[in-house]
N, C-alpha and C positions, 0 to 999 in steps of 0.2 A: 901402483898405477899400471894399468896396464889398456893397451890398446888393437883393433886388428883392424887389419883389411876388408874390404866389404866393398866388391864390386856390384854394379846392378844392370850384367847385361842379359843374365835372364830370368828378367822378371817378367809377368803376363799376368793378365787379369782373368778373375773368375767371379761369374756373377753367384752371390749367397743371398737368399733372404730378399731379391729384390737389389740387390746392393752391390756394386761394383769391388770386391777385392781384391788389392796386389798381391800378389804370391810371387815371396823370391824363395829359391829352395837355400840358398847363400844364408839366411837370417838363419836357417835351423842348424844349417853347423858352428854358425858364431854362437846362437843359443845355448847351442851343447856347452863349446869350449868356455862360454860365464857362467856356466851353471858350473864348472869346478873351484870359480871363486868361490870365496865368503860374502858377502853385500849385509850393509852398504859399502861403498870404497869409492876413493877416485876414480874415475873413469877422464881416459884423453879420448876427445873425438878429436879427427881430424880431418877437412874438407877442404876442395880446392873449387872457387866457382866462381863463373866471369864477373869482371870487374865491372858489375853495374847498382846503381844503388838499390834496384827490387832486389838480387840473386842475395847481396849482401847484407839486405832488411830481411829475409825470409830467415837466412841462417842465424841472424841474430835474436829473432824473434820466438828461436825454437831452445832458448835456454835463459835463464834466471838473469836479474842484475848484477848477482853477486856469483855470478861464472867468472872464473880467470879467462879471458877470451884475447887471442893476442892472434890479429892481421896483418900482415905482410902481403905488399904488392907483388908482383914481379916483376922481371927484370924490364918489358916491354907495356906493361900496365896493362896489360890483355885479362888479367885473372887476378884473382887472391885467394893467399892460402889462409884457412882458417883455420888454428886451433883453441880446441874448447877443455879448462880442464874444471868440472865438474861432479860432486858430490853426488852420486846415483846409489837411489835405494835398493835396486833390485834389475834382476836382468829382461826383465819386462819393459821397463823403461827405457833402458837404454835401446831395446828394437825397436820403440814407439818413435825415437827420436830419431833412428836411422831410415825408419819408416816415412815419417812426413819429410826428410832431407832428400829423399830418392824423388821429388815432387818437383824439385827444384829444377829448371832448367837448365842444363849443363854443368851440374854439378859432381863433380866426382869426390867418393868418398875411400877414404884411408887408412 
């Protein structure tokens, strides 16, 4: 199981095709660094995002029922931390999921 950092402060949009796309240059060195796993394997995401029930429906909503998913508030109920530990096929997916998590509002990822 292994897991990384993924900050998303520069990210920017590029129009393609008619089509709005995110571009983080961040994803292409996480990309690299799973491209030296083997896949499928665990993968832990981990995310921290305010303590409201959309931020907390959105992060739920971006992984399986049968995710081990374990929430913790904080100490002042401001946020919660998520982590996710989940069965990922390949490293394709796992930047899809880090891709639509970057959507979220104020969410920081781990």
């Amino acid at each position: 199981m292994w897991g990384a950092k993924v900050y998303f402060k520069n990210v920017y949009n590029v129009k393609f095709a008619n089509e709005i796309i995110m571009v983080n240059p961040i994803f292409n060195n996480l990309k690299s660094q799973l491209e030296q796993q083997s896949w499928p394997d665990v993968y832990l995401f981990k995310f921290i995002v305010p303590n409201d029930s959309v931020s907390v429906a959105k992060i739920n909503a971006l992984f399986n029922e049968s995710s081990d998913l374990v929430m913790h508030e904080s100490r002042n109920g401001n946020y919660m931390s998520v982590s996710v530990k989940e069965l990922m096929l390949d490293v394709d997916s796992i930047i899809s999921i880090y891709e639509k998590a970057s959507l979220i509002k104020g969410i920081i990822s781990l």
